[in-house]
Chimera marker file (.cmm) of the C-alpha trace (Angstrom):
<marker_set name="trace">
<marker id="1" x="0.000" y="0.000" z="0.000" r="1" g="1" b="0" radius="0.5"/>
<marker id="2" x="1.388" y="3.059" z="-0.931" r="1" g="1" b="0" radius="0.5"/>
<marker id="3" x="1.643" y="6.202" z="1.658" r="1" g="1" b="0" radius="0.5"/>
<marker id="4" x="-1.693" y="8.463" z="1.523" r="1" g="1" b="0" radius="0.5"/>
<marker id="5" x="-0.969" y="12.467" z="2.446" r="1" g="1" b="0" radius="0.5"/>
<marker id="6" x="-3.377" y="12.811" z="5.943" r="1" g="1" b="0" radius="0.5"/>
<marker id="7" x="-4.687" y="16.093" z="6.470" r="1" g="1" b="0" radius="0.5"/>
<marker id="8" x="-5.350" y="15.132" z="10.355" r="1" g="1" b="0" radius="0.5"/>
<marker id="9" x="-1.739" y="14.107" z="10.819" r="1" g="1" b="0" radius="0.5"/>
<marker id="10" x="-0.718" y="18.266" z="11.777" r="1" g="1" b="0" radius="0.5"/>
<marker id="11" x="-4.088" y="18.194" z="14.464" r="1" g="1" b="0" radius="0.5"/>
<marker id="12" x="-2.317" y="14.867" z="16.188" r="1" g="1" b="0" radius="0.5"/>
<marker id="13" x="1.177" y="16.233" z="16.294" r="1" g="1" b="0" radius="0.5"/>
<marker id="14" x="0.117" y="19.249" z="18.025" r="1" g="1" b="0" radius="0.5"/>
<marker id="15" x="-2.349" y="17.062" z="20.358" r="1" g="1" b="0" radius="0.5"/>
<marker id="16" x="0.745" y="14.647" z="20.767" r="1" g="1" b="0" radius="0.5"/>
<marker id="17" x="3.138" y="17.858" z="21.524" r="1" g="1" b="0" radius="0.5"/>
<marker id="18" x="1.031" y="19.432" z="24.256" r="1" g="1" b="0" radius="0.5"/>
<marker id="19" x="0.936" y="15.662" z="25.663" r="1" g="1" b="0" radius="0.5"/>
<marker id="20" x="4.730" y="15.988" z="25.841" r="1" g="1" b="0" radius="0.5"/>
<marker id="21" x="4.658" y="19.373" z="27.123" r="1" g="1" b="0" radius="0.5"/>
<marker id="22" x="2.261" y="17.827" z="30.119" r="1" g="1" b="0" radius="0.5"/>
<marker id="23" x="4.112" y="14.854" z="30.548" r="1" g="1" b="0" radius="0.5"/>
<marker id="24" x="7.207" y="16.817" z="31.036" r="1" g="1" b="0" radius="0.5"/>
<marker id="25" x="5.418" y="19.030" z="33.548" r="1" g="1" b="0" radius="0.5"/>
<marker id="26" x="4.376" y="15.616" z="35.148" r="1" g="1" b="0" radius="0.5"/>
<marker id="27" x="8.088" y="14.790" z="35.931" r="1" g="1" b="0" radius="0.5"/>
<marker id="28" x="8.910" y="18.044" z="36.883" r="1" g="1" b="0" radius="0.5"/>
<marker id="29" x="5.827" y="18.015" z="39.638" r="1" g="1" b="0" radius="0.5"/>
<marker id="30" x="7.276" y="14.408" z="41.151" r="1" g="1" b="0" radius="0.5"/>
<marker id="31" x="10.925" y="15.968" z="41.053" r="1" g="1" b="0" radius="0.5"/>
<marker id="32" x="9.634" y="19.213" z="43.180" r="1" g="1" b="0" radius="0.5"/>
<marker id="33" x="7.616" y="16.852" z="45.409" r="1" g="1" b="0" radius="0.5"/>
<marker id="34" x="4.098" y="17.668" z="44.590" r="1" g="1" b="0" radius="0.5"/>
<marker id="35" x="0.688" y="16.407" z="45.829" r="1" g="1" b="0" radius="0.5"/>
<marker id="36" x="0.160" y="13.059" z="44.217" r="1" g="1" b="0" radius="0.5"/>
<marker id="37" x="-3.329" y="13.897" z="43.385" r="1" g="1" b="0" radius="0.5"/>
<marker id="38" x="-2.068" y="16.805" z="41.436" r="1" g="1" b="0" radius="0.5"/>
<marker id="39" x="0.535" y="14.573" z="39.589" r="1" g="1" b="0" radius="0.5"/>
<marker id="40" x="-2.225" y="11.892" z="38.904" r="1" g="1" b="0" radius="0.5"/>
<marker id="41" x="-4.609" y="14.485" z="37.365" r="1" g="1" b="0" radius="0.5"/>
<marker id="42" x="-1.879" y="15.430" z="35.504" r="1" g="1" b="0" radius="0.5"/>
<marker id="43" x="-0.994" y="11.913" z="34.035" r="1" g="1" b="0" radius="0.5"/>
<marker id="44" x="-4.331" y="11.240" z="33.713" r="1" g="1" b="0" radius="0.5"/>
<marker id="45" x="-4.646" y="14.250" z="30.929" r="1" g="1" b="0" radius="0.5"/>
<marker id="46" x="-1.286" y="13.151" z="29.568" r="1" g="1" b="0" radius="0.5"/>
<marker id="47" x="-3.370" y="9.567" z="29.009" r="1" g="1" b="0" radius="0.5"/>
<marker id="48" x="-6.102" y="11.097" z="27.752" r="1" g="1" b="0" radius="0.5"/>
<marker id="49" x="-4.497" y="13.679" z="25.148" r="1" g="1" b="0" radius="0.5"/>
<marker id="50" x="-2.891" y="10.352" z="23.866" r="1" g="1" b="0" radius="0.5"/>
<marker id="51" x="-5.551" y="7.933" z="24.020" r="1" g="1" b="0" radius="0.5"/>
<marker id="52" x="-7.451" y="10.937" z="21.813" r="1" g="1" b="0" radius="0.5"/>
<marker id="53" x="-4.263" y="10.938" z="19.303" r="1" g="1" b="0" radius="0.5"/>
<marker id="54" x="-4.235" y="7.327" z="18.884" r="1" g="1" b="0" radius="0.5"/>
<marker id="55" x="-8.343" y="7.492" z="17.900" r="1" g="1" b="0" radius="0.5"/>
<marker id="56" x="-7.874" y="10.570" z="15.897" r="1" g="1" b="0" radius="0.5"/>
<marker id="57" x="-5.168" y="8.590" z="13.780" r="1" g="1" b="0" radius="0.5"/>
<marker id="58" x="-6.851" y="5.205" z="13.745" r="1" g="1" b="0" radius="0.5"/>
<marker id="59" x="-10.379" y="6.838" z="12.438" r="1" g="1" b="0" radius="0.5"/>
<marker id="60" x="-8.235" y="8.654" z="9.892" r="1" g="1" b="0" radius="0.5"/>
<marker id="61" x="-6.761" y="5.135" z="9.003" r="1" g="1" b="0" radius="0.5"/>
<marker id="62" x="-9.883" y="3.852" z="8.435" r="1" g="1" b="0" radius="0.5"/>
<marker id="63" x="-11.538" y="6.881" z="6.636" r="1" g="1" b="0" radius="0.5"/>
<marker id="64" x="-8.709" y="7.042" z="4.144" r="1" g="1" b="0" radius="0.5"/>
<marker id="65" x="-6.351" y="4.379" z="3.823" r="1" g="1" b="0" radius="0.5"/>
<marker id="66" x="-8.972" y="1.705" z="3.445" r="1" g="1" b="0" radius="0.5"/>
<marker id="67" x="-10.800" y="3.379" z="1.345" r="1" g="1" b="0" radius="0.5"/>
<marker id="68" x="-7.886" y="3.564" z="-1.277" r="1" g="1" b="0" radius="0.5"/>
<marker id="69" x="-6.902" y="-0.195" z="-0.467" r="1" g="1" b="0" radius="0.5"/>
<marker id="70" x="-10.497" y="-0.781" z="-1.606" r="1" g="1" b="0" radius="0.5"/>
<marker id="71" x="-10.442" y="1.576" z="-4.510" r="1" g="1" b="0" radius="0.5"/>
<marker id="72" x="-6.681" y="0.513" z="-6.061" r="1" g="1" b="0" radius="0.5"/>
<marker id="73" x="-5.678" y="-3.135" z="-4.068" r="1" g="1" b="0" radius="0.5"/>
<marker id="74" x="-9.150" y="-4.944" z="-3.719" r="1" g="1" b="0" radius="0.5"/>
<marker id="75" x="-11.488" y="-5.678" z="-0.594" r="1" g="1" b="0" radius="0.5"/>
<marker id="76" x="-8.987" y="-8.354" z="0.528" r="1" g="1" b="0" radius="0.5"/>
<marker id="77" x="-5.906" y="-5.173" z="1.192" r="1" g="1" b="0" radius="0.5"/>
<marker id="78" x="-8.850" y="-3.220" z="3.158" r="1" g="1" b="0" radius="0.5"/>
<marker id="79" x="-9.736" y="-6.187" z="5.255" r="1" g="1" b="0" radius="0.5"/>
<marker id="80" x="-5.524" y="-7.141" z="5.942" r="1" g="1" b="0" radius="0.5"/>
<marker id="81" x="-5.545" y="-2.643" z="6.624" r="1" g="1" b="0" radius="0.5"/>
<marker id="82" x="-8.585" y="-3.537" z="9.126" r="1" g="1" b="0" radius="0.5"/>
<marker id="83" x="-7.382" y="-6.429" z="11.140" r="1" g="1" b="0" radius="0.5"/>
<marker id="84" x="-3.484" y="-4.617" z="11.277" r="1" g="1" b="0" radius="0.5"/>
<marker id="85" x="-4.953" y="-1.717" z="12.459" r="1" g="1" b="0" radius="0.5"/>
<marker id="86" x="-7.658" y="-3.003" z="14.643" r="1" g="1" b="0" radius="0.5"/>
<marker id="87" x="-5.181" y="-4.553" z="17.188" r="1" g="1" b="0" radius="0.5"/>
<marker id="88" x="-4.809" y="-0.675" z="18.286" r="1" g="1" b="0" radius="0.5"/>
<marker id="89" x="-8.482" y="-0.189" z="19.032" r="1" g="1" b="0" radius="0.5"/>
<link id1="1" id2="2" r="1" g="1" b="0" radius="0.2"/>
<link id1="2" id2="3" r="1" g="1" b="0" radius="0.2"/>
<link id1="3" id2="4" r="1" g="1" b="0" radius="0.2"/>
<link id1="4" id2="5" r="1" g="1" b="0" radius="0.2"/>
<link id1="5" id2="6" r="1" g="1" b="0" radius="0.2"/>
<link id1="6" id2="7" r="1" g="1" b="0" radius="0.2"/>
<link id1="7" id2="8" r="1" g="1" b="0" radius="0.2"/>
<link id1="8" id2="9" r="1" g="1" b="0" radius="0.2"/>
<link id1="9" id2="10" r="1" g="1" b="0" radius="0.2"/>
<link id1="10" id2="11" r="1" g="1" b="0" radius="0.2"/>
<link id1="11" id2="12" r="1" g="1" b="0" radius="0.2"/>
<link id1="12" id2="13" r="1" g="1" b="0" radius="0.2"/>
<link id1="13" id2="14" r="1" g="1" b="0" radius="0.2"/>
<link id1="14" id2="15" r="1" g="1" b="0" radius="0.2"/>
<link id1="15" id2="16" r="1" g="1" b="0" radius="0.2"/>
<link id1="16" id2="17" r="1" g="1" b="0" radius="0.2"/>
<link id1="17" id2="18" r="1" g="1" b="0" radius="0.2"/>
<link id1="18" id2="19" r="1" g="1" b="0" radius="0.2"/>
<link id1="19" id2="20" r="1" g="1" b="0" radius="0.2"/>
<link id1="20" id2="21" r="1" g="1" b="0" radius="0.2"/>
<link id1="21" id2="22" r="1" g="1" b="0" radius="0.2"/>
<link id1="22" id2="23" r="1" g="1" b="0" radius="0.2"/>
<link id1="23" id2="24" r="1" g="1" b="0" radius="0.2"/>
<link id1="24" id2="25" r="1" g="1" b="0" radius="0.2"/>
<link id1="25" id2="26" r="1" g="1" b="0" radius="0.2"/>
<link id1="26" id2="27" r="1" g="1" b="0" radius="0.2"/>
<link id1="27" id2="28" r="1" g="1" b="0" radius="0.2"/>
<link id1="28" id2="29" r="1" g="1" b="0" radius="0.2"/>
<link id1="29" id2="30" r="1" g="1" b="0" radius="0.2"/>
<link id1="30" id2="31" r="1" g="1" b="0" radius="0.2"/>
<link id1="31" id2="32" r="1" g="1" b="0" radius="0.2"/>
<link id1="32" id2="33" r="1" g="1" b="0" radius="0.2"/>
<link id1="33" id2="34" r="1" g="1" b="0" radius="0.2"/>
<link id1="34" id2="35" r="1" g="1" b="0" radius="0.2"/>
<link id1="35" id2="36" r="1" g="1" b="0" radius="0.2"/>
<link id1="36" id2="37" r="1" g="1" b="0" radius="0.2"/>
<link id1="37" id2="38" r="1" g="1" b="0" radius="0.2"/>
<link id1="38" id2="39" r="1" g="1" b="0" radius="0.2"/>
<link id1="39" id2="40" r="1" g="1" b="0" radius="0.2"/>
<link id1="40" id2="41" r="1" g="1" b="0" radius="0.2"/>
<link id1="41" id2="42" r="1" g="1" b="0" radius="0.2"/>
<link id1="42" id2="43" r="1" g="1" b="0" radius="0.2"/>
<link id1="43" id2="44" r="1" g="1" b="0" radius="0.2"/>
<link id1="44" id2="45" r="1" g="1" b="0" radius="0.2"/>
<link id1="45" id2="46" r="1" g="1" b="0" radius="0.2"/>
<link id1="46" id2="47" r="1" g="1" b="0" radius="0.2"/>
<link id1="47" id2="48" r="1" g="1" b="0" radius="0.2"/>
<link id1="48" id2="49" r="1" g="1" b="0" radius="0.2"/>
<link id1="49" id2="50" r="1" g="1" b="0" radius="0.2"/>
<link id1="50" id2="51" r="1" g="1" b="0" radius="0.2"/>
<link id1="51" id2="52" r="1" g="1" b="0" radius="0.2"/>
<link id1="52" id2="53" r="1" g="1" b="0" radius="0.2"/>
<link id1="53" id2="54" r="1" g="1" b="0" radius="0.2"/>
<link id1="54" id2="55" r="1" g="1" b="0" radius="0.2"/>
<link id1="55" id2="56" r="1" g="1" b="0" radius="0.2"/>
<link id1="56" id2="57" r="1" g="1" b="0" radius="0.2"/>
<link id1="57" id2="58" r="1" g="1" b="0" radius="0.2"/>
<link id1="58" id2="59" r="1" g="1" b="0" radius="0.2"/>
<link id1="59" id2="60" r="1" g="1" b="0" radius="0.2"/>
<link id1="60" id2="61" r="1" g="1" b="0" radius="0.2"/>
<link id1="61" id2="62" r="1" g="1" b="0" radius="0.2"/>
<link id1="62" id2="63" r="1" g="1" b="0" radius="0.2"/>
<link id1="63" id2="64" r="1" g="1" b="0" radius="0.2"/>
<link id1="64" id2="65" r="1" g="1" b="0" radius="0.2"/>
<link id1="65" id2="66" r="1" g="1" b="0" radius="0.2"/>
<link id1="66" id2="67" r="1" g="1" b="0" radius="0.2"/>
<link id1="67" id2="68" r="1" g="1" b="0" radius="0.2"/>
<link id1="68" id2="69" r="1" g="1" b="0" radius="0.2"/>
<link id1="69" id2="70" r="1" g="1" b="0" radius="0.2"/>
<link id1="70" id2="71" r="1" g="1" b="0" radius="0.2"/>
<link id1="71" id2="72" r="1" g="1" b="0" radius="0.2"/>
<link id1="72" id2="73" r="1" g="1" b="0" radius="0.2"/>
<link id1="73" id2="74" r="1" g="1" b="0" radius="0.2"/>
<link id1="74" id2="75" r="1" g="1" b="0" radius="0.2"/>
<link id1="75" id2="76" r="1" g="1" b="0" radius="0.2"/>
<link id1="76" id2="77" r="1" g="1" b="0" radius="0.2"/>
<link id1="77" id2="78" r="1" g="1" b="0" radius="0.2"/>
<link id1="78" id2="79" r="1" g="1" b="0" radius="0.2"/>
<link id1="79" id2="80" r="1" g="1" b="0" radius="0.2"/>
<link id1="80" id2="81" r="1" g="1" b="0" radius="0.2"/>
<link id1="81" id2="82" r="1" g="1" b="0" radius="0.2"/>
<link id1="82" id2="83" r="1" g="1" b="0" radius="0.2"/>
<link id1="83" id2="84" r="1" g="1" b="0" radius="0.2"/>
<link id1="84" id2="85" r="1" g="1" b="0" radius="0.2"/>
<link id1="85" id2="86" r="1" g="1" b="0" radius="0.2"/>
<link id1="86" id2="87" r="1" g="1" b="0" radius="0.2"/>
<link id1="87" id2="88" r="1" g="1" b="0" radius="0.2"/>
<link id1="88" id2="89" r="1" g="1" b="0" radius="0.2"/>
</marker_set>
């Protein structure tokens, strides 16, 4: 399958960036000894900014690689896309 331009992919770098920027605060909160309910809300938007990444990518996976595997390799390169990609879900 060849590689597909993704509008989206910009959106999820700068979703996966201010992840980074929070997980980096994160590490800086446990170094300067911070409430560990603070630090867990914190990780727990790092997890979530990711988790939201990984969907955002995966539904743009499905919306437009599959549907060129369907329109130039056949059904059967969708349905290998699918299953490769479902494992992620």
């Amino acid at each position: 399958m060849s590689h597909v331009a993704h509008a989206s992919h910009p959106a999820i770098v700068k979703r996966l960036s201010r992840a980074g920027g929070h997980l980096r605060s994160v590490i800086e909160m446990i170094e300067s000894e911070q409430p560990c309910v603070d630090i867990a809300q914190q990780l727990q938007a790092v997890e979530n900014a990711v988790a939201s990444a990984k969907r955002a990518l995966i539904n743009d996976h499905i919306d437009h690689c599959l549907v060129h595997a369907e329109e130039g390799e056949g059904p059967r390169e969708a349905i290998e896309q699918f299953r490769a990609i479902s494992k992620y879900l």
